[in-house]
N, C-alpha and C positions, 0 to 999 in steps of 0.2 A: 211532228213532221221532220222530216230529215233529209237534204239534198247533198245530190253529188258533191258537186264544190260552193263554195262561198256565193261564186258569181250566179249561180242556180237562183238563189234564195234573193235576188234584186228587186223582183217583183213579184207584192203579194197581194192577189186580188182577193179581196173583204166579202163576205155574203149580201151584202147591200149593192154591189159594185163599183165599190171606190176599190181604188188602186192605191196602194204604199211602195214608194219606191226605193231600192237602198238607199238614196239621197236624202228622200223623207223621215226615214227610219237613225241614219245619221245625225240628220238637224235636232230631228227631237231629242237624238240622247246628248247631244253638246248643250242642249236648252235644257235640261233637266239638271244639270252638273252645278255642282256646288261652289263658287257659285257658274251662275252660266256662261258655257264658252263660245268662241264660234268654231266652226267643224273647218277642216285644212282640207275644203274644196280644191285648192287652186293643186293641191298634190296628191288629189283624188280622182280628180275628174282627165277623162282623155277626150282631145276631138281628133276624131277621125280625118281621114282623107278623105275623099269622096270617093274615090275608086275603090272604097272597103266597105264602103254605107252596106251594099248586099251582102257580102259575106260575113258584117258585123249581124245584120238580124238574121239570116241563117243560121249564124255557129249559137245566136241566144236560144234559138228554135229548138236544135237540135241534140246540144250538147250533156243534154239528160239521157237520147238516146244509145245506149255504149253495147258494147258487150264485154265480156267479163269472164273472165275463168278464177275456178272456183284452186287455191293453190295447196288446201290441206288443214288451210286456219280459218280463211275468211276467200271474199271473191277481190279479186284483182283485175281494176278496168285496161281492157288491151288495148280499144282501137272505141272509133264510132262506128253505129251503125250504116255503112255505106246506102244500104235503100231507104232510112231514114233519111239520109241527105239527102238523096235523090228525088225524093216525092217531095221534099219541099222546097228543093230547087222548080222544081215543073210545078209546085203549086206558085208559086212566087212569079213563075215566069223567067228565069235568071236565062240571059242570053247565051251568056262565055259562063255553060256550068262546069268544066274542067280548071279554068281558072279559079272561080268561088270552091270548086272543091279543094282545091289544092291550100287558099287559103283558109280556111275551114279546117282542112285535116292536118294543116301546118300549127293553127292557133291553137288546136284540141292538144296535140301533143307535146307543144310547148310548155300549157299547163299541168297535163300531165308528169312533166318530167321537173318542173317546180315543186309540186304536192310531194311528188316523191324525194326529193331534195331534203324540202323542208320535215317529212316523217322520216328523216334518218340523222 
């Protein structure tokens, strides 16, 4: 299995329907460490604002959906997909959806320009 970026791969739901969350997947590997450690939650973990709670679980929703042009070598992600946003804005109910898009297509490309950062 292989995901866009890191944050993709947060949550993996199990054939049984348990749920592993990166923070699950974290603990266990600082527990397994020779000897065992504890995991640097406090410089892992963010809390939000409240006025992001929605366009935090939108951008998790969505951020797999991308588009991507193809550059000669491999595909290169450009942008999201704007009607992927949009349908789950309206599924969600999102009141103020220009605001959540803007923070959305702000957080997408923030990361984007990190990833790329970091690959060079």
């Amino acid at each position: 299995m292989q995901f866009f970026d890191d944050q993709a791969a947060s949550r993996i739901e199990l054939d049984g329907g348990a749920v592993l969350t990166k923070c699950d997947q974290c603990r266990q590997q600082y527990s397994e460490r020779v000897p065992p450690d504890e995991p640097p939650c406090n410089d892992c973990w963010v809390d939000l604002m409240e006025e992001n709670n929605d366009a935090a679980k939108i951008f998790r929703i969505v951020r797999g959906q991308v588009i991507s042009l193809h550059n000669g070598q491999h595909d290169e992600v450009i942008d999201l997909n704007f009607c992927a946003l949009k349908v789950v804005m309206d599924w969600y109910e999102i009141q103020n959806q220009r605001e959540c898009f803007e923070k959305v297509h702000g957080t997408f490309h923030h990361f984007i320009r990190e990833r790329r950062q970091n690959e060079s």
